[in-house]
C-alpha positions in Angstrom: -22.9 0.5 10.3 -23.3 -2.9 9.8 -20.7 -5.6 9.9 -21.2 -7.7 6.8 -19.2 -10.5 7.9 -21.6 -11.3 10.6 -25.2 -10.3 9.0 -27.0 -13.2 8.0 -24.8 -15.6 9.4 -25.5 -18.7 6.8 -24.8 -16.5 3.6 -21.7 -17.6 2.1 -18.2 -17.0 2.9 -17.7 -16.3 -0.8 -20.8 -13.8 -1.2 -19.4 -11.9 1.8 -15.5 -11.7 -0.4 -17.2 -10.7 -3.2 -19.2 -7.6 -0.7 -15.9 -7.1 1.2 -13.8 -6.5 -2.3 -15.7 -3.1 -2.4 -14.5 -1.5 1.4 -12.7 1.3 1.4 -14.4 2.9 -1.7 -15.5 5.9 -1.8 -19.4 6.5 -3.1 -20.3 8.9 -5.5 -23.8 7.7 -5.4 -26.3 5.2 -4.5 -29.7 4.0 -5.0 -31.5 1.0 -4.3 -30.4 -0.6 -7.1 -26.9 0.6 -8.3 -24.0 2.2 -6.2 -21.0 3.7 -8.0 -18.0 4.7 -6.0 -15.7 7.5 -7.0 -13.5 5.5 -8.7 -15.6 4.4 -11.5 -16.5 1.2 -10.2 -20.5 0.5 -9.9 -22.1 -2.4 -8.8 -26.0 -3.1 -9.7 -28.2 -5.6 -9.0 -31.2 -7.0 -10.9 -33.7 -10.1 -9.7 -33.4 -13.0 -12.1 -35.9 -16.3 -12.8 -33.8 -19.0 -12.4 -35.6 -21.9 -14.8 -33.6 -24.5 -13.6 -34.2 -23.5 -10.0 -38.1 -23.5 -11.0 -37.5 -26.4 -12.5 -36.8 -28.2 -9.0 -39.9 -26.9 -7.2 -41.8 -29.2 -9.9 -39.5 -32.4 -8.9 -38.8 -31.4 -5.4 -41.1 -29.2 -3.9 -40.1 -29.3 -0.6 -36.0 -28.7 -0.9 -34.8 -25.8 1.1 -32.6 -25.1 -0.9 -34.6 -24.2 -4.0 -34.2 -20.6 -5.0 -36.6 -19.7 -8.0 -35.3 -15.1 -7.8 -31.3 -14.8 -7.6 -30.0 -11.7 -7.1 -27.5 -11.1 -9.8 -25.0 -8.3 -8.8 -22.7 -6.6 -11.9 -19.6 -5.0 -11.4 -18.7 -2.1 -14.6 -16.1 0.4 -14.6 -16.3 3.6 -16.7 -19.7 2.0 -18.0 -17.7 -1.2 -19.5 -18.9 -4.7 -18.1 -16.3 -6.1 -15.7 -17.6 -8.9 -13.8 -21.1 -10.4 -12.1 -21.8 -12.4 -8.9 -25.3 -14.7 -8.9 -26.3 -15.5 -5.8 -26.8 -19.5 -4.5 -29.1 -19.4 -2.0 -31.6 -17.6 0.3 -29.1 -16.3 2.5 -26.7 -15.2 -0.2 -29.9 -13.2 -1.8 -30.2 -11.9 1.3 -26.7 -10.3 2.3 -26.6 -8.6 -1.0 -29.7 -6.9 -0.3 -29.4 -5.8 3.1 -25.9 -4.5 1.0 -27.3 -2.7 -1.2 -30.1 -1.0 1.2 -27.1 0.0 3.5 -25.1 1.6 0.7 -28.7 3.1 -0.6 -29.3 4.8 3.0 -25.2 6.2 2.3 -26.1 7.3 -0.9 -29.1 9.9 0.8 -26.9 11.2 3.1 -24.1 12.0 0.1 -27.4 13.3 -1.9 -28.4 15.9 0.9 -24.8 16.8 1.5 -24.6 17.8 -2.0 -27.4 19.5 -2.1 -26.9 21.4 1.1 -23.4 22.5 -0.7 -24.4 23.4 -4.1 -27.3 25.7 -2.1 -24.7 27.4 -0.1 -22.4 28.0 -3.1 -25.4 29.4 -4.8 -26.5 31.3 -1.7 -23.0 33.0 -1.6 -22.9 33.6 -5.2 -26.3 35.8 -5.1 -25.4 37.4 -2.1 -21.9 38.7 -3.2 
């Protein structure tokens, strides 16, 4: 399991907070681009232009700190819009998607364990 409050270690303390809000839920599911946890709460993500980042590769082509894709994460609950998160920076963009690729491998192993069950269950059923 991977700490996120040491992974990528110039992400932001604030990126991290908003990563950190979601311990201790339970997932119902996961993919690459969207976990929801049992509660109701799902966070997605999506990879956004940023013009005005864009914008400064023209005028400053070599600032580090450019970022022309932010990863834009969206909190709902019950399928209602409660809140989003856009990332600043490299390593900001970065932490959220090593998050979401840890909570994606999570949501396999919940897949195949529910599979495995509902195939027992059925197993039993047509045997009884």
């Amino acid at each position: 399991m991977i700490n996120f409050n040491e992974v990528v270690p110039s992400a932001d303390q604030e990126t991290r907070d908003f990563i950190n809000q979601f311990n201790g839920f339970e997932i119902e599911k996961a993919d690459k681009e969207s976990v929801t946890f049992t509660n109701g709460i799902k966070v997605s993500y999506s990879l956004e232009v940023s013009s005005l980042f864009l914008q400064q590769f023209i005028t400053k082509p070599n600032d580090k700190f450019n970022l022309a894709i932010q990863v834009v994460a969206r909190v709902s609950m019950n399928g209602h819009y409660m809140s989003s998160w856009g990332c600043m920076n490299k390593y900001d963009n970065a932490l959220i998607l090593i998050w979401f690729e840890e909570k994606s491998r999570y949501g396999q192993k919940v897949r195949n364990k529910t599979q495995d069950n509902a195939k027992e269950e059925y197993n039993r059923i047509m045997k009884g």
